[in-house]
C-alpha positions in Angstrom: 0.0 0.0 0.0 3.0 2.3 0.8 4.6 1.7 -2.5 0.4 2.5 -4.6 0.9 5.6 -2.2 4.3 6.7 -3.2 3.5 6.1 -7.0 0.7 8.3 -6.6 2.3 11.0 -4.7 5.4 10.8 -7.7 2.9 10.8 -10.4 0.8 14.1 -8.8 4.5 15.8 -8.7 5.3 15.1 -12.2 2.0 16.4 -13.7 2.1 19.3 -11.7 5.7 20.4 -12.9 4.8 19.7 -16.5 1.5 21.9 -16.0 3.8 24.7 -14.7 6.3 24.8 -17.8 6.3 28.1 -19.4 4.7 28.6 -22.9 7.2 30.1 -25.9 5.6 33.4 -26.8 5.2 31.9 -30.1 3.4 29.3 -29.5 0.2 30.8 -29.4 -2.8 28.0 -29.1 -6.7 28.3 -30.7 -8.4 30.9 -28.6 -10.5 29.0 -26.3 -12.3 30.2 -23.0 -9.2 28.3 -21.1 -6.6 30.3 -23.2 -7.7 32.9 -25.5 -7.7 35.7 -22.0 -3.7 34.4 -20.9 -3.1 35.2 -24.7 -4.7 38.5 -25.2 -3.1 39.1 -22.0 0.5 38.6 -22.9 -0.1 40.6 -26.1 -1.6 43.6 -23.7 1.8 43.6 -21.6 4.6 41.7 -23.2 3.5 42.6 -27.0 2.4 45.8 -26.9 2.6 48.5 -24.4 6.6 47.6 -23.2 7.7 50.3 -21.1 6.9 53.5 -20.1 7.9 55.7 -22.9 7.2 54.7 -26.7 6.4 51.2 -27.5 7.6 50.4 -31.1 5.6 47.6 -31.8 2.7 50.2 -30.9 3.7 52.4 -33.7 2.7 49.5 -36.3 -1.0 50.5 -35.1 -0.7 54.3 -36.0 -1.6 53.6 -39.6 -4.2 51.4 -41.8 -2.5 49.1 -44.4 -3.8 46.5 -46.5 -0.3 44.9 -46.8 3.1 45.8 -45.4 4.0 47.9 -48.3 1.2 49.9 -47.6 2.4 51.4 -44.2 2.4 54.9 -43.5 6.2 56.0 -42.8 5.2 59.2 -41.3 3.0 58.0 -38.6 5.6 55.0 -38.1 8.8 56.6 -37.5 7.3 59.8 -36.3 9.2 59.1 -33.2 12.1 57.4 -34.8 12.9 54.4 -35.1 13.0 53.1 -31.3 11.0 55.9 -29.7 14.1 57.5 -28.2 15.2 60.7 -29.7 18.5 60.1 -31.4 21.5 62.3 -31.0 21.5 65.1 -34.2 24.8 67.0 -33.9 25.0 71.0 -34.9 26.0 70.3 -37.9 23.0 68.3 -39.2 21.0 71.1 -37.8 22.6 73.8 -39.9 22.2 71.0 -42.7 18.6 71.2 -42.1 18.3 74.8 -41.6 17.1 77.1 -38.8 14.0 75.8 -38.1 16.2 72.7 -36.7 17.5 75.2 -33.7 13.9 76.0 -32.5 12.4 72.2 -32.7 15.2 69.1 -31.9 15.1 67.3 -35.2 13.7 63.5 -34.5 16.5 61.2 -36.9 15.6 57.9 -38.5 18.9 56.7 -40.2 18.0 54.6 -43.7 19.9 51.9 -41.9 17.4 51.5 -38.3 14.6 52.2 -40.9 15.5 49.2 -43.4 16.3 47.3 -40.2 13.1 47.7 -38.5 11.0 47.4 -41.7 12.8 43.9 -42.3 12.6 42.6 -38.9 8.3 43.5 -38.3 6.8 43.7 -41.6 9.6 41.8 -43.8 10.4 44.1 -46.5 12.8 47.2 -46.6 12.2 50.7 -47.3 12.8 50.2 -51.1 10.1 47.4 -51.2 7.5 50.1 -49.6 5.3 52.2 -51.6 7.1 54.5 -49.5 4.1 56.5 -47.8 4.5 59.9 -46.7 8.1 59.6 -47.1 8.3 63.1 -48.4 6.8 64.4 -44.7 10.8 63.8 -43.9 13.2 66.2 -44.4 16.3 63.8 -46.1 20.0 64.1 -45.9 22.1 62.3 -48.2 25.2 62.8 -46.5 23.9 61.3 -43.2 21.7 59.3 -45.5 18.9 59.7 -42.8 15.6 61.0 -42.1 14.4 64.2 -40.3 11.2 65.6 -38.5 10.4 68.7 -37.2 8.1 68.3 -34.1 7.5 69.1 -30.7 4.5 66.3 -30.0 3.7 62.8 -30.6 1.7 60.2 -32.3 2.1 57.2 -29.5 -0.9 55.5 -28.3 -1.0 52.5 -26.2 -3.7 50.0 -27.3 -5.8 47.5 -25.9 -6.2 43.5 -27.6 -9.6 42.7 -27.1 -10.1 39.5 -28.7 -7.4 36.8 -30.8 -8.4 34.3 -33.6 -6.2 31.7 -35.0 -6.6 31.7 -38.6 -6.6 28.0 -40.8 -3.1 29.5 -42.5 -1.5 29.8 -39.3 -1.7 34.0 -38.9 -3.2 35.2 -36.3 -5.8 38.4 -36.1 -6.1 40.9 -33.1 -9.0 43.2 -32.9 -7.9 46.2 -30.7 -8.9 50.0 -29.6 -7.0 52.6 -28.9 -6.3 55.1 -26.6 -8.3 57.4 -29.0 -11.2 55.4 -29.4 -10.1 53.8 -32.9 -10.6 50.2 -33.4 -8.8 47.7 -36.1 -7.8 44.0 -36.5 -4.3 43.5 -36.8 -2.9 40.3 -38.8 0.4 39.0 -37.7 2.6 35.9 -38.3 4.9 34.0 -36.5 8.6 35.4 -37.5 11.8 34.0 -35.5 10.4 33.6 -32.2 8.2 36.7 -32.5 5.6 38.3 -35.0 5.7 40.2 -38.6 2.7 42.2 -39.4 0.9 41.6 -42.6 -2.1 44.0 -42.2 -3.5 46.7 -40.5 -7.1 47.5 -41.0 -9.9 49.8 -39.4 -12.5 47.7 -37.1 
């Protein structure tokens, strides 16, 4: 009886550690009323919303797109290319002229922009329609990207609801801090997600 009793006692153990193994955030399963609120959940914190300044991944919100090509640069990198204003030294500014000296000139180098566009939508800046890209002010001999402003476009967002789709993407229906709502289409990418669309709700 001792032995039934320590088999049992082993077998409870073993079950329990295996339920507590942590899920890869890629492995995202069917939205169900046991999982779909954990996964909405770690898209609400570990997703979207990162930090206390600008969350990048945020920015991929700020526009509509029908397909990555479609995304609107401006609103993107509006607050550069990680959210954190970049150095721009005096020279740059006289570059730009004197309306640089009154409002710090927000940079996006052609380098972090190809980067970023590669890494969350899966194209580079020559593969874009290149939308809005006039709103920047462009330096070839820094071969980067300038904008005069003193506000910003950053909203944090709220998922609402997830589906798994038969081809393996998944779509997010959120609303932002604004009020707007839209349905966001992502695929698995390395461990994380690429976005394919972005469209109103």
């Amino acid at each position: 009886m001792k032995r039934v009793k320590i088999f049992l006692l082993l077998f409870t153990l073993c079950c329990a550690l295996t339920a507590c193994g942590t899920k890869p955030a890629d492995d995202v399963p069917p939205p169900d009323d046991e999982t779909s609120t954990v996964d909405i959940e770690w898209f609400n914190t570990e997703f979207f919303n990162v930090g206390s300044g600008v969350c990048m991944t945020n920015m991929l919100l700020s526009s509509y797109y029908d397909t990555a090509a479609d995304i609107d640069l401006y609103e993107l990198f509006y607050n550069g290319p990680t959210g954190i204003q970049e150095e721009v030294t005096e020279a740059e500014q006289t570059a730009i002229g004197p309306v640089a000296f009154e409002h710090y000139p927000i940079k996006t180098q052609r380098t972090e922009m190809d980067a970023f566009l590669q890494e969350y939508l899966g194209v580079e800046l020559d593969e874009t329609n290149k939308k809005n890209l006039d709103q920047f002010i462009y330096l070839e001999e820094y071969d980067a990207y300038y904008l005069l402003h003193g506000d910003t476009n950053f909203q944090r967002c709220t998922v609402t609801s997830l589906e798994q789709n038969e081809d393996g993407t998944i779509a997010l229906a959120y609303e932002q801090e604004s009020g707007e709502k839209g349905i966001v289409t992502l695929k698995g990418s390395k461990g994380s997600y690429q976005f394919l669309s972005n469209k109103e709700a």
